[in-house]
N, CA, C and O atoms as a Tinker XYZ file with bonds, in Angstrom:
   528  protein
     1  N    208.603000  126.717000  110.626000    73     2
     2  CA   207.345000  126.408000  109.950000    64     1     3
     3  C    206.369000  125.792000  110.958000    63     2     4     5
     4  O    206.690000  124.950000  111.796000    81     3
     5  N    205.157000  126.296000  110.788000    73     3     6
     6  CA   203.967000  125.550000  111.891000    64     5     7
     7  C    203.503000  124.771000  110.910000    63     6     8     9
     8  O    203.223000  124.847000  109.714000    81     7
     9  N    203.512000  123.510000  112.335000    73     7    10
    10  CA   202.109000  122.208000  111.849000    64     9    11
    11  C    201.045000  122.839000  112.189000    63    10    12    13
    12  O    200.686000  123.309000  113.269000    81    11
    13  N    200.236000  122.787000  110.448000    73    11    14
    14  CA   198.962000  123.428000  110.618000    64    13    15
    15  C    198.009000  122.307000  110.902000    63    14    16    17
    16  O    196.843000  122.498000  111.247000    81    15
    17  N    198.624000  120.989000  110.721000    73    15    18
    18  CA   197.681000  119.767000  111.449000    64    17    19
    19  C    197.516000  119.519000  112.786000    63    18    20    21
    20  O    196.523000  118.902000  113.173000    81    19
    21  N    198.425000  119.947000  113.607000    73    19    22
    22  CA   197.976000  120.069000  115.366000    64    21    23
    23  C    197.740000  121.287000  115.644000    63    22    24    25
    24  O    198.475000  122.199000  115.268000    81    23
    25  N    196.347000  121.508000  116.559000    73    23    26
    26  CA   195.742000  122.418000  116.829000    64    25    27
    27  C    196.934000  122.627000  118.188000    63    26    28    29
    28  O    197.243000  121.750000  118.995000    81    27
    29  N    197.395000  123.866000  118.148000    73    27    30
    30  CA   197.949000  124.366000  119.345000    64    29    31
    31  C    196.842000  124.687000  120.113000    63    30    32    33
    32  O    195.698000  124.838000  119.686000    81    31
    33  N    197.551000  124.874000  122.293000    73    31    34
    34  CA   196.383000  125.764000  122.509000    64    33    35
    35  C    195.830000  127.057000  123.060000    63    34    36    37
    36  O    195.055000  127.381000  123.961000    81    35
    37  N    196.694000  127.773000  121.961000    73    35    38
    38  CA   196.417000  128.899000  121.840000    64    37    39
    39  C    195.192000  128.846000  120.772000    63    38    40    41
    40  O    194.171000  129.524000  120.884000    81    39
    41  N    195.530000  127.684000  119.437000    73    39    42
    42  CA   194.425000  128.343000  118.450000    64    41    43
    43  C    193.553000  127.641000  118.767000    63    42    44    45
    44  O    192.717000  127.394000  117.899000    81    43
    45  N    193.357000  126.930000  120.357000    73    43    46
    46  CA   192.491000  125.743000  120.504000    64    45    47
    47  C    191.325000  126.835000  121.586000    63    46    48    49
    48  O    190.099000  126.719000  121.605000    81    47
    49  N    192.197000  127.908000  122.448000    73    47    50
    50  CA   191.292000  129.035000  122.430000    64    49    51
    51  C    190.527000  130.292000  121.800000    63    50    52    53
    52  O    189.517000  130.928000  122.103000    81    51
    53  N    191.623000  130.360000  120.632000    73    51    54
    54  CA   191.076000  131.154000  119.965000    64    53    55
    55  C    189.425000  130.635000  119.227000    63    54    56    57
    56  O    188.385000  131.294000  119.220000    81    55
    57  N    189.606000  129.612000  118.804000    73    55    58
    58  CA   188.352000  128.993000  118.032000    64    57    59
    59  C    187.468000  128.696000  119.205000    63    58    60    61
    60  O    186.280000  128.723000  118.881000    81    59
    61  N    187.727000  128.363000  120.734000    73    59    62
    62  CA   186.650000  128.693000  121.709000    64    61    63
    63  C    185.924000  129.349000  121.603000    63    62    64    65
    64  O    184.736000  129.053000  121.475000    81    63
    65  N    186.600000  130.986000  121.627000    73    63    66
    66  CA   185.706000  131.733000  121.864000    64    65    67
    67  C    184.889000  132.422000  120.624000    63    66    68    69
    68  O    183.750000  132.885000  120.564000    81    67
    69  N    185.796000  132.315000  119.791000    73    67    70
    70  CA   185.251000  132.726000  118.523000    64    69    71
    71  C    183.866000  132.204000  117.490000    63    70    72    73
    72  O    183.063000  132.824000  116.792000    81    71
    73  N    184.087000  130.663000  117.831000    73    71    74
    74  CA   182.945000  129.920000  117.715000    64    73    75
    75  C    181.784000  129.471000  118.503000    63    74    76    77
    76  O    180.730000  128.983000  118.096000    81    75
    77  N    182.287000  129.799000  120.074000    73    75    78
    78  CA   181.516000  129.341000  121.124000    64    77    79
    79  C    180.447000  129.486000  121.032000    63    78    80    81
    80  O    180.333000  129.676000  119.821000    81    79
    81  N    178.958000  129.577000  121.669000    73    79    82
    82  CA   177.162000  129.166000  121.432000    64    81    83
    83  C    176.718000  130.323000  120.765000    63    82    84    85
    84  O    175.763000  130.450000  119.999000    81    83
    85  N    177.847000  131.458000  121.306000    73    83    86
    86  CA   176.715000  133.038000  120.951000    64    85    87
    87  C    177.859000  133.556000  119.775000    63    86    88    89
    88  O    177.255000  133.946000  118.776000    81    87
    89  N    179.008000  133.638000  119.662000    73    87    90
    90  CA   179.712000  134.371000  118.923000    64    89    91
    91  C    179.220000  134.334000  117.682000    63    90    92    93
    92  O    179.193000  135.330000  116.959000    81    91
    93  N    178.680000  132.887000  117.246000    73    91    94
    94  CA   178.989000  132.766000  115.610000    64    93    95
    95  C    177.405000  133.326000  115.547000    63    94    96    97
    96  O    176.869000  133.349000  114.439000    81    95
    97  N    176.920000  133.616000  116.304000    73    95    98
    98  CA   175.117000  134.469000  115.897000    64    97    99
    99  C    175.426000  135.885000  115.726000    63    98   100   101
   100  O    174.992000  136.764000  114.981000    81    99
   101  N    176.476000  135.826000  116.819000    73    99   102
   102  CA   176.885000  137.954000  116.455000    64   101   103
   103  C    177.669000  138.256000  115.639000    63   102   104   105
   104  O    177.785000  139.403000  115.206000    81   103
   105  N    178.186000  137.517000  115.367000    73   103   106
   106  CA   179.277000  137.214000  114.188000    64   105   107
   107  C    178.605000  137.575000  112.673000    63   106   108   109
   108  O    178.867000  138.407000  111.804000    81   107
   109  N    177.625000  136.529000  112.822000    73   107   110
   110  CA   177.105000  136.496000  111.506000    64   109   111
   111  C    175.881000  137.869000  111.402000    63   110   112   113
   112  O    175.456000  138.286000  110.325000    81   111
   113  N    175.526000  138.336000  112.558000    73   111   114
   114  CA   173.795000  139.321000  112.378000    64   113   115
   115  C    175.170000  140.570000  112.022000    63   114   116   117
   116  O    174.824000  141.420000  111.201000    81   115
   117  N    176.420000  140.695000  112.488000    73   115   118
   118  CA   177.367000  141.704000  112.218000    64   117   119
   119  C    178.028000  141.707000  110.976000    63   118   120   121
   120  O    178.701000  142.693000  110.675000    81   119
   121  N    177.917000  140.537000  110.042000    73   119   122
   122  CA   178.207000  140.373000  108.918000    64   121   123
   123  C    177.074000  140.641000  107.613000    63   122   124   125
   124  O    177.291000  140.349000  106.437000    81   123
   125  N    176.103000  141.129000  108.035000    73   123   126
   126  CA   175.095000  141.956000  107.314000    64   125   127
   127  C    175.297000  143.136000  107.426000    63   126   128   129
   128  O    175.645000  143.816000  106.461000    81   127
   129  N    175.093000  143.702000  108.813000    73   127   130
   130  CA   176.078000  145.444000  108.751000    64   129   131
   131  C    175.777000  145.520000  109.912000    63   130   132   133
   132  O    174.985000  144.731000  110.429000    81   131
   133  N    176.514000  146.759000  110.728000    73   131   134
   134  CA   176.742000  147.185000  112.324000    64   133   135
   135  C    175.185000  147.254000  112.699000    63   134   136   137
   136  O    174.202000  147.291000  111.958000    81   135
   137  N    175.285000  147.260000  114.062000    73   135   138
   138  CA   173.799000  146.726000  114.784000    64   137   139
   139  C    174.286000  147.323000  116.240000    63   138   140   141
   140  O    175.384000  147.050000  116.726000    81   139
   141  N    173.117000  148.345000  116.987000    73   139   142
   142  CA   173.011000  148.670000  118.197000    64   141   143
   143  C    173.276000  147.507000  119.064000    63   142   144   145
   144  O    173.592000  146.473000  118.476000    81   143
   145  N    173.204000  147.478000  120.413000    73   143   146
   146  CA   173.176000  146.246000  121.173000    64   145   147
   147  C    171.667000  146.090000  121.272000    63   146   148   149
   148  O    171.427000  144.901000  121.479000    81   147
   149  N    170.785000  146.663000  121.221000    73   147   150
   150  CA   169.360000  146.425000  121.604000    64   149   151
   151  C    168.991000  145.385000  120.349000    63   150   152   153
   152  O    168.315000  144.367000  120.501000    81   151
   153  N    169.608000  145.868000  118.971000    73   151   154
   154  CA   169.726000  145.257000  117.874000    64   153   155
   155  C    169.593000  143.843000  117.901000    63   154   156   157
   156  O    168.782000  142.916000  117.897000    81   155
   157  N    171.016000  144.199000  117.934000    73   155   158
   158  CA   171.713000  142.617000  118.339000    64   157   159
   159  C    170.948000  141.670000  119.521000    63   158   160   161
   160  O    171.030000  140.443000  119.463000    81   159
   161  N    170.289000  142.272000  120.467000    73   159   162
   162  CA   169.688000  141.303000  121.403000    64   161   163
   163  C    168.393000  140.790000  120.686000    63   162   164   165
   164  O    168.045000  139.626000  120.883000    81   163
   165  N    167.699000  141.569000  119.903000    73   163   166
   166  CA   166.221000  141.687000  119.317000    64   165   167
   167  C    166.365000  140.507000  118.338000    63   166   168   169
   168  O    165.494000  139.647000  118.212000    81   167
   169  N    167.616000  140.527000  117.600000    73   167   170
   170  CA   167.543000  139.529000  116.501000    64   169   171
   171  C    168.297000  137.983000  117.214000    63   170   172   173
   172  O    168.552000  136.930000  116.630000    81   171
   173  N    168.397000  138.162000  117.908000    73   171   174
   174  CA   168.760000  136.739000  118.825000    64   173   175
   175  C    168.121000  136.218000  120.005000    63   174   176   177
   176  O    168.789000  135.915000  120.993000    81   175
   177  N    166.865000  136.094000  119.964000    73   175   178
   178  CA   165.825000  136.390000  121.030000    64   177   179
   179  C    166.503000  135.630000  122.488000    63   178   180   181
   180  O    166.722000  136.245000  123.531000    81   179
   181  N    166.737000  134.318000  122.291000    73   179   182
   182  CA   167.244000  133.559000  123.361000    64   181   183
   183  C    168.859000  133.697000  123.970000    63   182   184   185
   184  O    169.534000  133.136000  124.833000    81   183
   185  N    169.027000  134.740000  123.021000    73   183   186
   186  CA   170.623000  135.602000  124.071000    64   185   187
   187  C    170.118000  136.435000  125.370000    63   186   188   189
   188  O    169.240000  137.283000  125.208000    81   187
   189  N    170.522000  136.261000  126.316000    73   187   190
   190  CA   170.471000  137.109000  127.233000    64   189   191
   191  C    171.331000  138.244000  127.093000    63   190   192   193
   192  O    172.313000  138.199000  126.352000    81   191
   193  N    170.906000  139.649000  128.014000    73   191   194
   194  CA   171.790000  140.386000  127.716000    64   193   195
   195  C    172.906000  140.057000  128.938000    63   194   196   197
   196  O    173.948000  139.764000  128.352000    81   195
   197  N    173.033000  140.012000  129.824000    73   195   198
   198  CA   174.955000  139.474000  130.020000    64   197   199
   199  C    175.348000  138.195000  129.009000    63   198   200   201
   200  O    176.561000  138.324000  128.840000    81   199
   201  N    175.032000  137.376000  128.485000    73   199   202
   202  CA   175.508000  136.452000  127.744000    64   201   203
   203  C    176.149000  137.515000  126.407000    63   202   204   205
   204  O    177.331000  137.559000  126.067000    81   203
   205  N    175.060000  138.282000  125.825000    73   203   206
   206  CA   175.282000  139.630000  124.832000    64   205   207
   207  C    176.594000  140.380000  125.219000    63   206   208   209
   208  O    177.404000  140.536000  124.305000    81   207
   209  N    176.941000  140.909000  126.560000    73   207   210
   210  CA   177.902000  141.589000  126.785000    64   209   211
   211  C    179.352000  141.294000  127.123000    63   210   212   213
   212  O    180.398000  141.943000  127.135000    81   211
   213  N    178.911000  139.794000  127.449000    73   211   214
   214  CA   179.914000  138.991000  127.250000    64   213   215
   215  C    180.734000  138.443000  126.004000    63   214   216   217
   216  O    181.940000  138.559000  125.785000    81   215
   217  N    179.907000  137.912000  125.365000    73   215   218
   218  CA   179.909000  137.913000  123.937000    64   217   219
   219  C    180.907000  138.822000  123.481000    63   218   220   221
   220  O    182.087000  138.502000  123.337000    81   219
   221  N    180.361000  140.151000  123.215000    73   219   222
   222  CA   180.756000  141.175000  122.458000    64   221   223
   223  C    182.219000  141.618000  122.796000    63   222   224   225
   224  O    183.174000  141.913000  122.078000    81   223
   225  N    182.006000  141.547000  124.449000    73   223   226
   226  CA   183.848000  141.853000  124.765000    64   225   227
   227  C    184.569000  141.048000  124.166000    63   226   228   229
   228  O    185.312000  141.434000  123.264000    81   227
   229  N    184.504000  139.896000  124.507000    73   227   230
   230  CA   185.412000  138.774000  124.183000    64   229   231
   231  C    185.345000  139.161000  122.989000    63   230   232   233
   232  O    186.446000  139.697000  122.862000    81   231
   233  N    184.728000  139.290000  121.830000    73   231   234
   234  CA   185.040000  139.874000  120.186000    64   233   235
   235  C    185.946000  140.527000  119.682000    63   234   236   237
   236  O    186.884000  140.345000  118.906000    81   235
   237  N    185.417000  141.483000  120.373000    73   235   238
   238  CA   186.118000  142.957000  120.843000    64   237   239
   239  C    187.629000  142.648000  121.086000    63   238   240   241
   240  O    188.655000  143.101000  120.579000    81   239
   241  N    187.421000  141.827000  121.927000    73   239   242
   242  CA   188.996000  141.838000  122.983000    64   241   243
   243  C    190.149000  141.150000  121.879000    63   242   244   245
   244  O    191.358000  141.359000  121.775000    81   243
   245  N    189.252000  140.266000  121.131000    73   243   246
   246  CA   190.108000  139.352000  120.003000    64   245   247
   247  C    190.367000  139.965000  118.555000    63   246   248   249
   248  O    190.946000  139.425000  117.613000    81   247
   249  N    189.709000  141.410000  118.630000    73   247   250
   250  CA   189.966000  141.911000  117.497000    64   249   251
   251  C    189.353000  141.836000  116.534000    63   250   252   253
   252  O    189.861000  142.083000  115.440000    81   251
   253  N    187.818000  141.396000  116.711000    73   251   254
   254  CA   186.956000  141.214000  115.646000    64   253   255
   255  C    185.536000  141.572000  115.471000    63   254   256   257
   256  O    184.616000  140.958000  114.929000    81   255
   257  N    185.593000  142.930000  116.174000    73   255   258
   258  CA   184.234000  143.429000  116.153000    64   257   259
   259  C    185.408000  144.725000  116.696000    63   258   260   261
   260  O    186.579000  144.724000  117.076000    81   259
   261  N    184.252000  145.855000  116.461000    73   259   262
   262  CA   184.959000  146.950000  116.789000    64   261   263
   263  C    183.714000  147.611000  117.365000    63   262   264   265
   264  O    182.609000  147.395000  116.868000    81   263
   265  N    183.934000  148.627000  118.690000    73   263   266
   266  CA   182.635000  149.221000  119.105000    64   265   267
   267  C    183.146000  150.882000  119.240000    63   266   268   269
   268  O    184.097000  151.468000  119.754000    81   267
   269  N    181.630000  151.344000  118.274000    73   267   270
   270  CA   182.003000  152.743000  117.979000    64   269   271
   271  C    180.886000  153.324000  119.226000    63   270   272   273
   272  O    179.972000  152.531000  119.453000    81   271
   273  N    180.867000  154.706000  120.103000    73   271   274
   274  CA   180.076000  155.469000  120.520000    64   273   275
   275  C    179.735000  156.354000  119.304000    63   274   276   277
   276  O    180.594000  156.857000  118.580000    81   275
   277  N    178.042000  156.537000  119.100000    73   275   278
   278  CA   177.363000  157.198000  118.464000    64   277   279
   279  C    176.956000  158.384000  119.058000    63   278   280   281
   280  O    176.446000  158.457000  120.175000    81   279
   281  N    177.217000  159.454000  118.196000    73   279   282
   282  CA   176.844000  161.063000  118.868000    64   281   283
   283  C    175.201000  161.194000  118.871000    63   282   284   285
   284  O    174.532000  161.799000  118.034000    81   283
   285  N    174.800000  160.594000  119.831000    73   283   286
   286  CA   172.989000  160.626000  120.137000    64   285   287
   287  C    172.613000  161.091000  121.350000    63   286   288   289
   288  O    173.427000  161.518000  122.169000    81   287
   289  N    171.434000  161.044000  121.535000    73   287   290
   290  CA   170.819000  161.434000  122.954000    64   289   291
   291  C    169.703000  160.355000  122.847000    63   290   292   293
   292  O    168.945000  160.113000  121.907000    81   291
   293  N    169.819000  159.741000  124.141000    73   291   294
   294  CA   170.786000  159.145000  124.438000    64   293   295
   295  C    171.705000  158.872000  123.765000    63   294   296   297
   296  O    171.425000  158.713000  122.577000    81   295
   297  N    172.965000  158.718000  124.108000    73   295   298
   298  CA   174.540000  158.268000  124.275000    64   297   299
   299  C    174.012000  156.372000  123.476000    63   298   300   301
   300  O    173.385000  155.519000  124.104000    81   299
   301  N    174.539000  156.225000  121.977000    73   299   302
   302  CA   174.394000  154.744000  121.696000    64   301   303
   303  C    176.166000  154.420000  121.558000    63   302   304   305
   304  O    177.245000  155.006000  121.479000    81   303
   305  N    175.508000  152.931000  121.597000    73   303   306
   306  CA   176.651000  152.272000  120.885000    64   305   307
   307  C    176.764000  151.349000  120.203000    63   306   308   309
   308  O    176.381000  150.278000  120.673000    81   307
   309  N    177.254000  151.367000  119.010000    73   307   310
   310  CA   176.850000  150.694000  117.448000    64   309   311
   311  C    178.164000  149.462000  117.255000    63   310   312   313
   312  O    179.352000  149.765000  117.361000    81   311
   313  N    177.776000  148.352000  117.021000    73   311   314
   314  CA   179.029000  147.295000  117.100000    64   313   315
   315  C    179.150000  146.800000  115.584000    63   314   316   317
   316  O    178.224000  146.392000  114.883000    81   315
   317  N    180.344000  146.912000  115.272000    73   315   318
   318  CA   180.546000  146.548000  113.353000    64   317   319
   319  C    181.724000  145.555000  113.483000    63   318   320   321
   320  O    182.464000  145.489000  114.464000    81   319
   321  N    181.812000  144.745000  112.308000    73   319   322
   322  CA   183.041000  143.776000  111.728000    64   321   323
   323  C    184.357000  144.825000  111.911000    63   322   324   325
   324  O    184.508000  145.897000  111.325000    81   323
   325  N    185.218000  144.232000  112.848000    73   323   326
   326  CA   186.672000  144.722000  112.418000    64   325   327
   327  C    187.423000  144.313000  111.397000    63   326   328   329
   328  O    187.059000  143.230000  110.938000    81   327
   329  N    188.144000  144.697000  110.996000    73   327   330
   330  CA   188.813000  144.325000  109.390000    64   329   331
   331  C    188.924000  142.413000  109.734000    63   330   332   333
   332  O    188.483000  141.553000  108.971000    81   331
   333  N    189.603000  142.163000  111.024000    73   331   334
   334  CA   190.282000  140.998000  110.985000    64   333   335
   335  C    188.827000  140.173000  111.053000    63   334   336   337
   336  O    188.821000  139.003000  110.670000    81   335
   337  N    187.615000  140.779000  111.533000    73   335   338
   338  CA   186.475000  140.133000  111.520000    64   337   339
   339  C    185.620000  139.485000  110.618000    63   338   340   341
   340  O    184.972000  138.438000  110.633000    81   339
   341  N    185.843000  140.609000  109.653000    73   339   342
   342  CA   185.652000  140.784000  108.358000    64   341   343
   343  C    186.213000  139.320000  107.608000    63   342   344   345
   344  O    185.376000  138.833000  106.847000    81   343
   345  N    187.159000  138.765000  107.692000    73   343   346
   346  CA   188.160000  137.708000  107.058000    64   345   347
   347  C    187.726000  136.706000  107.691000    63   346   348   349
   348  O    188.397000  135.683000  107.558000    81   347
   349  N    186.324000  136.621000  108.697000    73   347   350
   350  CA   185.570000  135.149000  108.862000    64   349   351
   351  C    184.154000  135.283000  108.067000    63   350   352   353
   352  O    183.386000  134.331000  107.937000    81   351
   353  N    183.928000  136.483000  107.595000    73   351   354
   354  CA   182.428000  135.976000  106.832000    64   353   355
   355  C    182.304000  135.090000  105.927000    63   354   356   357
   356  O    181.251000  134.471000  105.770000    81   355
   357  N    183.720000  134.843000  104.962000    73   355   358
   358  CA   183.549000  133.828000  103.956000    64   357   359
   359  C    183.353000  132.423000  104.773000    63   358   360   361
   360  O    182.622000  131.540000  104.325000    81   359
   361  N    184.059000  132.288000  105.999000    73   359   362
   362  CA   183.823000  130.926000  106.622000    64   361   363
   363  C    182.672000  131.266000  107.116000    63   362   364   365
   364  O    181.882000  131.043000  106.199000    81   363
   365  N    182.198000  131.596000  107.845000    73   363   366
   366  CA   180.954000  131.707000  108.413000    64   365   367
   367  C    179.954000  131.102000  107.426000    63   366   368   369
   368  O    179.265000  130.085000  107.508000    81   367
   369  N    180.069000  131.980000  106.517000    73   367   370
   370  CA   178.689000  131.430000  105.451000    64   369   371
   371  C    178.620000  130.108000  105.194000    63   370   372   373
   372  O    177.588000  129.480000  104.958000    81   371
   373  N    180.270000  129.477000  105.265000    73   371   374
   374  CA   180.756000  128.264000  104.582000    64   373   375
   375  C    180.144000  127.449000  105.105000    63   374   376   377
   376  O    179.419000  126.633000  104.537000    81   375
   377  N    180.404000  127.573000  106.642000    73   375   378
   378  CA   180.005000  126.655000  108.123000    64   377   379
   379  C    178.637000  126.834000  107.749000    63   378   380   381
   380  O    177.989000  125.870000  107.341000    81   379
   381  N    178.177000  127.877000  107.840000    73   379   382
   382  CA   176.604000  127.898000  107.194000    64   381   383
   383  C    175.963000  126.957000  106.201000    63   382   384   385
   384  O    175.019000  126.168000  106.252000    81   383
   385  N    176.518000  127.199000  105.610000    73   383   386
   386  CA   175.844000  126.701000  104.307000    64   385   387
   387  C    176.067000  125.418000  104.277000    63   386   388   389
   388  O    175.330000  124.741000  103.560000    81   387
   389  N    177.309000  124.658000  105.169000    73   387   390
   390  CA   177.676000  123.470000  105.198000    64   389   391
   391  C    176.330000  122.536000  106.174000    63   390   392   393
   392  O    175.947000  121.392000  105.930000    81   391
   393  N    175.829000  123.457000  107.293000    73   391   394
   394  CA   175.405000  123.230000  107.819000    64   393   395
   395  C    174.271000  122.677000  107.327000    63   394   396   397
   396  O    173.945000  121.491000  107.370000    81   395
   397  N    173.317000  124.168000  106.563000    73   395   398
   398  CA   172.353000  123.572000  106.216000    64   397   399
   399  C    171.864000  122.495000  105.016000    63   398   400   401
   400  O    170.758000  122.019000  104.757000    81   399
   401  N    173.034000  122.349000  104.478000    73   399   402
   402  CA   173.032000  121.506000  103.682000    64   401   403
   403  C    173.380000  119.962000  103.892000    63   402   404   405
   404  O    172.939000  119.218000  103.016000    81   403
   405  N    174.070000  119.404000  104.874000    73   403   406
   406  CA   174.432000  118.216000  105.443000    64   405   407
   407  C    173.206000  117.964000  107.167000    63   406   408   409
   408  O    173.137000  116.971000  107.892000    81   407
   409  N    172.507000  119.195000  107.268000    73   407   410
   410  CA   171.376000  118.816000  108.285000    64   409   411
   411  C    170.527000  117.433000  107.924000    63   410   412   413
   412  O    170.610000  116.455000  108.667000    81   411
   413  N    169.856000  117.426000  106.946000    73   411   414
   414  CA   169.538000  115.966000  106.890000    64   413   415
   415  C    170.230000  114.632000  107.213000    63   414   416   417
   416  O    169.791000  113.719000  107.913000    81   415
   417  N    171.456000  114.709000  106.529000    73   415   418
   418  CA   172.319000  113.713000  106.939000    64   417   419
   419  C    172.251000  113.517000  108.363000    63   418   420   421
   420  O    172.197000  112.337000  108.708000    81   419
   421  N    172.240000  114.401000  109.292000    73   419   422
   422  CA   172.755000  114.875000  110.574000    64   421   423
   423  C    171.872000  114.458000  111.203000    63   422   424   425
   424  O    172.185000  113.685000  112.108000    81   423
   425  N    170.702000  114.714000  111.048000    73   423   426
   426  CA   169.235000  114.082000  111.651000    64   425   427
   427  C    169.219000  112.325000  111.430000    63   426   428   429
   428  O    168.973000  111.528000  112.335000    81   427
   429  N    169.528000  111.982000  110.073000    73   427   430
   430  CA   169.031000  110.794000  109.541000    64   429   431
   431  C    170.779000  109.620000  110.840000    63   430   432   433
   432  O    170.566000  108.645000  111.561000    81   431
   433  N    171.912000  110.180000  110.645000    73   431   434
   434  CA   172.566000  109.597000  111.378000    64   433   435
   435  C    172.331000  109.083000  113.194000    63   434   436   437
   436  O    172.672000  108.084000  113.827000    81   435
   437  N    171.297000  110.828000  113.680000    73   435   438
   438  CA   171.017000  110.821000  114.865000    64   437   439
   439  C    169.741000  109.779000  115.262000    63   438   440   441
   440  O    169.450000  109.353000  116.380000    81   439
   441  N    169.089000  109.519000  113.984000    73   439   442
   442  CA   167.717000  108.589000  114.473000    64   441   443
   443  C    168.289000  107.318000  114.016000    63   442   444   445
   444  O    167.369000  106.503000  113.950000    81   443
   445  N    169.390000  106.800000  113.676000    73   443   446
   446  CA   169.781000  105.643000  113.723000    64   445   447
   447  C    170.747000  105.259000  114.624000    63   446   448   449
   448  O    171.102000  104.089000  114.766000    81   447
   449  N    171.437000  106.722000  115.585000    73   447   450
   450  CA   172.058000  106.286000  116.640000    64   449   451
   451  C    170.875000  105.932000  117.601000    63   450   452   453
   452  O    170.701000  104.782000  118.003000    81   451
   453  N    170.102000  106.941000  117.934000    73   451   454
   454  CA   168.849000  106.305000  119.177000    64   453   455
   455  C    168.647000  104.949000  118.564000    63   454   456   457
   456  O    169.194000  103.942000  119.014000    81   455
   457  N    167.960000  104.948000  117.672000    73   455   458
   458  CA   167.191000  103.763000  117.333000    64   457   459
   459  C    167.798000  102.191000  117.797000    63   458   460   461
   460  O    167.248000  101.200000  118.277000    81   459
   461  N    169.493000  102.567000  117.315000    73   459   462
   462  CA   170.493000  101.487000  117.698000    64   461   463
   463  C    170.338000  101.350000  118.973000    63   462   464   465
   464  O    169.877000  100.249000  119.273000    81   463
   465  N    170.611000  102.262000  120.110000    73   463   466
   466  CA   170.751000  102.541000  121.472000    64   465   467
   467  C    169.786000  102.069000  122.348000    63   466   468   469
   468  O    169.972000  101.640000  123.487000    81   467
   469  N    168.166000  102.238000  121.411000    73   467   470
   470  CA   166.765000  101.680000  122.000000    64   469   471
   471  C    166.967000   99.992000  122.182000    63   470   472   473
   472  O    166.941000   99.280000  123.187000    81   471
   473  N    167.230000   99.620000  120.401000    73   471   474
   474  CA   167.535000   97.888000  120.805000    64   473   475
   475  C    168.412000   97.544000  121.485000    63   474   476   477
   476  O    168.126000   96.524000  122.111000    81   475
   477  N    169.609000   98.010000  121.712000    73   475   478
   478  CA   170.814000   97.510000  122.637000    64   477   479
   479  C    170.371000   97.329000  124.282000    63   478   480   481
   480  O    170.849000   96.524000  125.081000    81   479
   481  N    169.269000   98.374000  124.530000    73   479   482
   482  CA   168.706000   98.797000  126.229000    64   481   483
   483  C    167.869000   97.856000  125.982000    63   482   484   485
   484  O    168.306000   96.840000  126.524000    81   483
   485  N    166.586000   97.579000  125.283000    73   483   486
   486  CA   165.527000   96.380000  124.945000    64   485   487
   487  C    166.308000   95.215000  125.221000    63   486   488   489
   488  O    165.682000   94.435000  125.939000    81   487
   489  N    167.599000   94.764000  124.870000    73   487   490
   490  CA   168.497000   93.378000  124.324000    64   489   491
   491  C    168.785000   93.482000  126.135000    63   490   492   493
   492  O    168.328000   92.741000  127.006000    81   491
   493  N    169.423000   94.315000  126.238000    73   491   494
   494  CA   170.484000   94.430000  127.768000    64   493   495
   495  C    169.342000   94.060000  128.845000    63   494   496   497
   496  O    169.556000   93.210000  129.710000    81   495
   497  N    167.877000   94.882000  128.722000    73   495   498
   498  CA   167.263000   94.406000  129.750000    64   497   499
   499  C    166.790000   92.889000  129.889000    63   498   500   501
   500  O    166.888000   92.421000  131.023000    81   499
   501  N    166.329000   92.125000  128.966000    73   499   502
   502  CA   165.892000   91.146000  128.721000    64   501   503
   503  C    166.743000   89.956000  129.054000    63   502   504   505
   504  O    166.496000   88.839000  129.507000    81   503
   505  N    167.881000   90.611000  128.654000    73   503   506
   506  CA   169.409000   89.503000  129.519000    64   505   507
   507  C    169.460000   90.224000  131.021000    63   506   508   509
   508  O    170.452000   89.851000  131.647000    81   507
   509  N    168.853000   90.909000  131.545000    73   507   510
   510  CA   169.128000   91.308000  132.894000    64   509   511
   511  C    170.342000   92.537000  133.349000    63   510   512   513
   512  O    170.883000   92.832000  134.415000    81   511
   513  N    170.427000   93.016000  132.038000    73   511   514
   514  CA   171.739000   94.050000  132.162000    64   513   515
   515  C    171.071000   95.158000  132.066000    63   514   516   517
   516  O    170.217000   95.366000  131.205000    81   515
   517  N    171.482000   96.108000  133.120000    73   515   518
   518  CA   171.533000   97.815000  132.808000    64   517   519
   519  C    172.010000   98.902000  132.306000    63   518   520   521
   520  O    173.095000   99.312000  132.718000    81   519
   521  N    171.317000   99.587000  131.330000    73   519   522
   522  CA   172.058000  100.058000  130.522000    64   521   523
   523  C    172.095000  101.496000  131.513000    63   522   524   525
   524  O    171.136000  101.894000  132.175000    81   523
   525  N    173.839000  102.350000  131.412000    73   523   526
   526  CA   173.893000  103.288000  132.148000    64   525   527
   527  C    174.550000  103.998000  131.156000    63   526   528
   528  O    174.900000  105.161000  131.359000    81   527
């Protein structure tokens, strides 16, 4: 039986890459429906394309995107949810939706960490201490 309470690290890479800065954007624009790569770069403006091709392998490589060649002229290639890919949209949305819904909190915690951090540097200088 696995402890599903310690992250091994295998699943401590798997959720690397799977969640890492760009995945969960291609993740999710691929969880609406398959998308060219020009696609996929267009709707993520601040992806670069090697960051994009990087991305996509590593997906790919983990079994969760699948890349079909399209019979065109030019020669395309169209990237869709693999089945096992498919079995993160319910989290995705979750993380989503978690997100945007606890963002306030998230902000309101972050302007009372500075705020704390401002008087502590104000306090530290005034006693002659540097805050580093």
């Amino acid at each position: 039986m696995t402890d599903t309470t310690q992250i091994t690290p295998e699943q401590r890479e798997l959720l690397d890459q799977v969640l890492d800065k760009w995945s969960l954007h291609v993740l999710d624009r691929l969880c609406e429906h398959p998308h060219r790569f020009n696609e996929l770069r267009r709707s993520i403006p601040s992806l670069t394309q090697k960051s994009l091709t990087t991305t996509l392998r590593r997906l790919e490589r983990n079994g969760m995107i699948e890349r079909e060649m399209l019979n065109t002229r030019p020669i395309a290639v169209e990237y869709r949810l693999a089945a096992l890919g498919s079995t993160l949209q319910t989290l995705i949305d979750a993380l989503l939706d978690w997100s945007a819904e606890n963002l306030p909190a998230v902000r309101q915690a972050r302007e009372q960490y500075e705020s704390a951090r401002d008087l502590e540097g104000q306090a530290g200088q005034g006693a002659g201490i540097s805050r580093t």
